[in-house]
Steps between C-alpha positions, in 0.01 A plus 500: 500500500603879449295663748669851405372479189122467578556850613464607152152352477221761627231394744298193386189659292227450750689649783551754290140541476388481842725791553325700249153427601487360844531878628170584349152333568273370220251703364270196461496158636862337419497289202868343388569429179853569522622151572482249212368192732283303362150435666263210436350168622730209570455214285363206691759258355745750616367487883419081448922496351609699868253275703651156373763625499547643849671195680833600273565830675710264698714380235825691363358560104746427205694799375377357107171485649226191433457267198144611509653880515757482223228332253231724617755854395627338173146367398399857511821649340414220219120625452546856579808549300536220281861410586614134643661565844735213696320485812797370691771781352335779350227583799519603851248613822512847599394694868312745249611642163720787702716233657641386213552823305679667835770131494534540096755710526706394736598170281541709209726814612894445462764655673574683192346529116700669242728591755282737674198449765225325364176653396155361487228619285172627587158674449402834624294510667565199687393221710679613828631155564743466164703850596514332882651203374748655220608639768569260758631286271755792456440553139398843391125605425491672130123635487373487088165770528213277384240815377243533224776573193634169549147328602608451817770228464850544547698644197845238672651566133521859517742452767879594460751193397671539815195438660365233386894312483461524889138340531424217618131463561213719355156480680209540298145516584203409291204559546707766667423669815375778510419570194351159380724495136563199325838379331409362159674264280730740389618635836598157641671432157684831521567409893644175474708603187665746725500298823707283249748772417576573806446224651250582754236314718125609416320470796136529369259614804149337322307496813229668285446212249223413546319784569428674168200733299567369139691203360780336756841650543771346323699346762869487546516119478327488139716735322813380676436149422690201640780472740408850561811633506566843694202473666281485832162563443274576882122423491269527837149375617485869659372621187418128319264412722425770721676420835777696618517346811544137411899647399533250197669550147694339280852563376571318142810574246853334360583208697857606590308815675283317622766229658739830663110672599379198663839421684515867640175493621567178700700757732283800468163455419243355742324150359149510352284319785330176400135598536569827283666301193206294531239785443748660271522166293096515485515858423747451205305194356151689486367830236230541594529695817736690254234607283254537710720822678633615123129574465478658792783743404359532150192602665676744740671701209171552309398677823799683517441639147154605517596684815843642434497444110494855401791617701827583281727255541250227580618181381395106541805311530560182308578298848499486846276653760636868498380863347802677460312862438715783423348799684807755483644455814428166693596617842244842494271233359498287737486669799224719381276159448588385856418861657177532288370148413686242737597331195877345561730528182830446456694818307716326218793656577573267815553234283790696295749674533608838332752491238671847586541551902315808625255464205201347604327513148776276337344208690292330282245427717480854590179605325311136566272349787491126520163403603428105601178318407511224728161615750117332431391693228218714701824647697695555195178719367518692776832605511524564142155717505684680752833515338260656147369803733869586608696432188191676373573840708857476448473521142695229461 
């Protein structure tokens, strides 16, 4: 660990937050739709998996996880993405999609690259976790802006030579959050062709997969094809299925990665317990819980247009669960919908990071509020009617 170093990060996004709002009381009864957890009904094979199940809380779990577990993950990989994974090499248990992006880096990050520290790639904004573990893996954060003009990916070839010599890892996520972009075809093509050059580790942060408005997103997998090769591709039941507290994703990629990731995480990383890969293995082997909350979201979005539709800037993502609205300034934004509506938001720019110090309009999140749509859909109509009057008076 580098401890120094996570000086450099700024406070975590939703302490960041509570500093800005907390001081002030809602003008209306709270609502919260700054945190992206999914809310629902537990499947009752997921709660019949954890009651059969419950006798093995005694038992020490395998760090490759189940038979039942591994074909559960690569039966899905196979259906959802239409690849052939080797359950015994090429797929692994994670404590939740975040543990396994935050280890990533630490079996990827050198002493040296190029003869100079090691960089490693990623989005801004940014999932708070990735700069954390560049970081502490003592490799150094370079921040790509992810805004409209470059529809909200990462432009990683724009990047200097010397740059990208030194990389090592780039993390990319799609459907992104916040702003719920897809990378096409032609963006993992360009990707891995440069990953290649440089030889560089993608580290593809899917979580989203499955949660989509249109067609499915092209997965990492698919377009990288077999042995996957410079990559590690994350996926979570968090978003899947709609349980973030069940802590259970998957970590699949290049078996030599996989081999080094699975072998550090025997030190570091805390076993999945037995009862857990069990629901996770009936999570992972069923779609139709899966569908049943994509139409949910669809559902939730259609609101969100009629009531928020006409606003500039308004847009409906192509995945994910997130508005990413771009009101002007995110931070005014937001605390003016807590002090007049109770409505919680979170301002985009405390998921980036400006590109020029002092200048707090060169972060690209500067001008955006990310708005989650994870509430019972009577809630989420009253927050955004709410959110319509203010935006509304603001002009924005």
């Amino acid at each position: 660990m580098f401890p120094g170093r996570l000086s450099q990060l700024p406070p975590g996004s939703f302490a960041m937050l509570a500093d800005l709002l907390d001081p002030h009381p809602p003008g209306m009864e709270p609502i919260a739709l700054s945190v992206g957890d999914p809310r629902g009904t537990t499947p009752a094979f997921v709660m019949e998996a954890l009651n059969s199940h419950a006798h093995q809380f005694g038992e020490y779990p395998p760090i490759n996880g189940t038979k039942a577990w591994r074909d559960a993950a690569a039966g899905w990989i196979k259906r959802r993405f239409g690849v052939d994974v080797d359950p015994e090499r090429e797929v692994l248990p994670l404590n939740g999609t975040r543990e396994g992006l935050f280890l990533a880096p630490f079996i990827l990050t050198p002493e040296t690259k190029a003869g100079a520290r090691p960089v490693i790639l990623l989005p801004n904004p940014f999932y708070q976790c990735y700069a954390a573990a560049i970081l502490s893996a003592g490799a150094e954060p370079v921040f790509v802006p992810a805004h409209a003009a470059s529809g909200f990916l990462p432009d990683y070839a724009s990047l200097p030579t010397e740059t990208l010599e030194r990389a090592v890892a780039a993390y990319i996520c799609s459907p992104s959050n916040p702003e719920g972009a897809v990378a096409g075809e032609q963006y993992w093509k360009d990707l891995f062709a440069l990953a290649d050059r440089y030889d560089f580790t993608v580290l593809a942060d899917e979580c989203y997969a499955d949660i989509y408005l249109g067609k499915p997103p092209t997965g990492a997998l698919t377009m990288r094809g077999a042995p996957f090769e410079r990559l590690l591709t994350f996926h979570s039941l968090s978003k899947r299925s709609g349980m973030p507290g069940l802590r259970s994703g998957i970590v699949a990629g290049a078996p030599k990665l996989m081999a080094t990731f699975r072998a550090f995480r025997n030190y570091a990383g805390p076993q999945v317990p037995m009862p857990i890969m069990a629901a996770s293995a009936a999570c992972w082997s069923d779609d139709a819980h899966v569908a049943a909350n994509r139409a949910q979201y669809v559902e939730r979005f259609e609101l969100a247009r009629r009531l928020l539709g006409n606003r500039t800037g308004f847009r409906i993502p192509e995945g994910g669960f997130f508005l990413w609205l771009d009101v002007g300034n995110g931070e005014e934004t937001a605390l003016a919908l807590w002090r007049k509506a109770g409505v919680r938001t979170l301002p985009g720019a405390y998921m980036g990071r400006a590109t020029e110090p002092g200048k707090p309009r060169t972060n690209p999140g500067f001008s955006y509020l990310r708005v989650a749509l994870v509430n019972d859909l009577s809630t989420i109509s009253t927050a955004l009617e709410r959110m319509s009057e203010v935006l509304g008076q603001r002009g924005t």
